[in-house]
N, C-alpha and C positions, 0 to 999 in steps of 0.2 A: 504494500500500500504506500500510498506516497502520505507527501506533507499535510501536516494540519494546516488550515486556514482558519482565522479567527475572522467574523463580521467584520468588526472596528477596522482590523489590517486590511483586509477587502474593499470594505466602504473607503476607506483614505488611499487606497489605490488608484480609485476612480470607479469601480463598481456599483452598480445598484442593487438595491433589496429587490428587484425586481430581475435583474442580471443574474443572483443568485438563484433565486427562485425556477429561474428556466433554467439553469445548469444543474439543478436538481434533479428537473423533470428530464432532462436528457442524458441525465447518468453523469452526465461530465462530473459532478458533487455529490458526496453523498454527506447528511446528518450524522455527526457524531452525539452532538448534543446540541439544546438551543443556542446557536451563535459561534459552534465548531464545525469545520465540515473537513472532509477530509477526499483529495482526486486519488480514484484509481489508478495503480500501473498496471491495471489489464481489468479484464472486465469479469474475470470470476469473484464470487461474492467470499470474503476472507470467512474461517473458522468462527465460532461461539470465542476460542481463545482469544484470537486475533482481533474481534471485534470488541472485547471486555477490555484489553489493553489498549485500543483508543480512545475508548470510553476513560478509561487514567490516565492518560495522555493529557486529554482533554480537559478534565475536570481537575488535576492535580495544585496549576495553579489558580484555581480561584478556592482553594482551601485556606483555610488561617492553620498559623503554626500550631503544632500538636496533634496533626490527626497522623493515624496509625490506619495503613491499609491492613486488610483481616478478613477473616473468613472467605467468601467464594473467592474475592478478589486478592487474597495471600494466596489460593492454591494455584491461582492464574501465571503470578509473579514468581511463585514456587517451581514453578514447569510443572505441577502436581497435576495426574488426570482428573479433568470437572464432569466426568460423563453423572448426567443426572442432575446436576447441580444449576441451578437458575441462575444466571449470569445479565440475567435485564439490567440489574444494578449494582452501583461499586460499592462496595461495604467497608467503610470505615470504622475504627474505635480511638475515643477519645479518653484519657484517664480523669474520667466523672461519674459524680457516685449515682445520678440520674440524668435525665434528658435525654433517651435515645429516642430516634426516629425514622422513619421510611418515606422520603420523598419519592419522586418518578423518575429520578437517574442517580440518588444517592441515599445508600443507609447508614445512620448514624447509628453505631452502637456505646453507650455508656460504660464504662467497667475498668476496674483496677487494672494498670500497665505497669506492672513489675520490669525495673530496666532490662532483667533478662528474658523475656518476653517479646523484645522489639531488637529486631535486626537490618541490614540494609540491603534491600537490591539496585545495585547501582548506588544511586542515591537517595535513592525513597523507602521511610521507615516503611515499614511490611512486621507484621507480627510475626515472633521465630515459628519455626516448621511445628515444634511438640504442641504450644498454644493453637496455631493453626488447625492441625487435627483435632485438636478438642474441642474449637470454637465450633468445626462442623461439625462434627460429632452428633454436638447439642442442637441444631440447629437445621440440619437437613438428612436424607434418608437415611437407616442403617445402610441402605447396600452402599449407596455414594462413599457413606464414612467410610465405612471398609474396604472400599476401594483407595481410599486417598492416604487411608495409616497403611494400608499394606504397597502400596506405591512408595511412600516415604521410609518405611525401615528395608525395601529392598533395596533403598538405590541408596541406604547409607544415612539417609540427612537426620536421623533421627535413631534412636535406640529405646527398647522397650520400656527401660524404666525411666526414661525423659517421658515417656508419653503415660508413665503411670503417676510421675510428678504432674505433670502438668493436670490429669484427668485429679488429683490430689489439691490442687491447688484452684478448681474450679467447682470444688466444693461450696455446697449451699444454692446454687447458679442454677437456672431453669434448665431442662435436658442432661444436666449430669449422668442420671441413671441409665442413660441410653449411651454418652460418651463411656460409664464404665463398662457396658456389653460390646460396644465397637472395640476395645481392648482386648475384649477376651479372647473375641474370637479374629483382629487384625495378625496376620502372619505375612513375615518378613521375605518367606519363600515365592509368594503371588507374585511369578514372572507378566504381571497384565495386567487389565481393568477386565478382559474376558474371561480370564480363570479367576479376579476375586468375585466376579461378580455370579460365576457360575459355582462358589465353592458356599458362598450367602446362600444363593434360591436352591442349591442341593442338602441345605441344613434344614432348612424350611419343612421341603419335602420330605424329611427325616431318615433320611440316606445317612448312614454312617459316616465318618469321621475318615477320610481319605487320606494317606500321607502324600507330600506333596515335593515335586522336586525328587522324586526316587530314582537311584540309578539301576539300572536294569544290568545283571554282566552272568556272561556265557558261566557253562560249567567250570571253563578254566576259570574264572573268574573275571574276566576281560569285560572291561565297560564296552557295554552292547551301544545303550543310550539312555539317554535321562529324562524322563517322564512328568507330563505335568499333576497326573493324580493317580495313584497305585492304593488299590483295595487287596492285599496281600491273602486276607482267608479266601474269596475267590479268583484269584488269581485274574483281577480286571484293570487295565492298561484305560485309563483315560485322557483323550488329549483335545484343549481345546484348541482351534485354526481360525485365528485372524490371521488375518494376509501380512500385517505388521512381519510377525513373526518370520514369513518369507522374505522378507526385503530384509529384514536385519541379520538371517545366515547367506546371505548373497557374499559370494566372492567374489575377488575381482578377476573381472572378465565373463560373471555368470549374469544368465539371464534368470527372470521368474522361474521358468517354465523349470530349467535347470535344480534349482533347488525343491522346487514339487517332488519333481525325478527321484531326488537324493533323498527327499521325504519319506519315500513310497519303499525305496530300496531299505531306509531304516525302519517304517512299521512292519515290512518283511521279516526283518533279521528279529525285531522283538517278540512276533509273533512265534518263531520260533524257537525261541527259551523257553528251557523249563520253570513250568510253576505260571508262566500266561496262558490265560485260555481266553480271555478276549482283548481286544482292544475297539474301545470305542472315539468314536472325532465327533466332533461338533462344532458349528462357530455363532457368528452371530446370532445368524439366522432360527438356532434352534433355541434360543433363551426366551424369546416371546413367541409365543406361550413356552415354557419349560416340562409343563406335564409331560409329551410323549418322550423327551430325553430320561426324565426320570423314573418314568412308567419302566423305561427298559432296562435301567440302569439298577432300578430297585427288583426286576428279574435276576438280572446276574447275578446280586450281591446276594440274593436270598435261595439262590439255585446251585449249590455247589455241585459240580461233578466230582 
């Protein structure tokens, strides 16, 4: 996306409200917020992410000092996955013991900001990563939460008892009780937002307890390959395929198509070890609805040969 444009700079340009108005309506501008606009470098409509950060962009400097980006707008800032997460508006927190509010492009929330609490991206405070997960926590669905704590302790930014501090330290606070079950069950292993989100709606369904990140290896012993969810009493291989996951074992010099190949030639080799007797894939597509994934999958677990 290209530069911001403020009105005022616009208008002292030489532009009219009326100038802009048709540059609106012809795509040439698009609203970021009332009196920001921002021109496209090409004509595809940017990500929820991408469009939350201009939205901060935007909005940053007509803030007064002391505001603290936070909640959906820290997991944005964070590189943290938002899947699920409503991103209409930028959420701030200010260190006050009342006053919070929801306007139409900004939410103010109220509440204690312990120095260790607020960190910098770039140059804009952002609440740290542990506060971050616990704000959502409290605040938007179990699945999202556990998507955004098991995002953050795999990729490091965060460690389990930071997030049982901080879930500690937001005691008394509306939604605690739910931030401390996004704990229990947030794991550090969720290589995705597609396997935490498929590991929530298979707890639901009351499917046992999967180990996850299992490595699979031959008789000699030899790592075959490593597995997103292994049910060991029946011997069931489960993997979820977002396409992510092919672009990121791309070699170089490989195409898609190539790493499928490579895909197919490893659910071969693990199919044949002993102790699997199935292996099931899934991706997106089968999480809504989730019933017939689980219908089958509570077959195998409950069907031992």
């Amino acid at each position: 996306m290209g530069s911001l444009h403020r009105r005022r700079d616009l208008l002292a340009e030489g532009h009219t409200d009326e100038g802009v108005r048709a540059a609106i309506r012809a795509g040439r501008l698009t609203r970021v917020r009332p009196g920001v606009y921002v021109e496209p470098d090409d004509p595809s409509r940017p990500d929820a992410d991408a469009r939350h950060r201009r939205l901060v962009e935007a909005t940053l400097p007509l803030l007064a000092p002391g505001a603290v980006l936070s909640h959906a707008t820290a997991v944005v800032m964070h590189g943290l996955p938002s899947w699920g997460i409503a991103l209409r508006r930028m959420h701030l927190t200010r260190d006050l013991p009342a006053g919070g509010r929801a306007g139409r492009h900004v939410h103010l929330h109220a509440a204690p900001l312990p120095a260790g609490d607020v960190v910098t991206v770039g140059t804009t405070p952002v609440t740290a990563v542990a506060r971050t997960v616990v704000d959502v926590a409290r605040s938007c669905s179990f699945e999202s939460a556990v998507t955004v704590a098991d995002a953050a302790l795999f990729r490091g930014h965060v460690t389990v008892d930071e997030l049982a501090a901080a879930v500690g330290a937001a005691a008394g606070r509306r939604g605690v009780a739910r931030a401390r079950a996004v704990l229990v069950v947030a794991d550090g292993r969720a290589d995705g937002p597609g396997e935490s989100r498929s590991r929530v709606r298979m707890r639901r369904a009351g499917l046992p307890a999967p180990e996850l990140q299992h490595v699979v290896r031959d008789a000699r012993g030899r790592h075959v390959g490593r597995v997103d969810f292994w049910w060991e009493h029946a011997g069931v291989i489960g993997e979820f395929d977002g396409m992510e996951k092919y672009g990121r074992s791309l070699r170089p010099g490989e195409r898609l198509g190539d790493a499928v190949e490579r895909e197919k030639r490893r659910e071969d080799a693990l199919r044949a070890q002993p102790g699997v007797r199935h292996v099931v894939r899934w991706t997106w597509h089968d999480l809504d609805p989730i019933t017939p994934l689980t219908t089958r999958l509570h077959s195998l677990l409950t069907t031992v040969l």
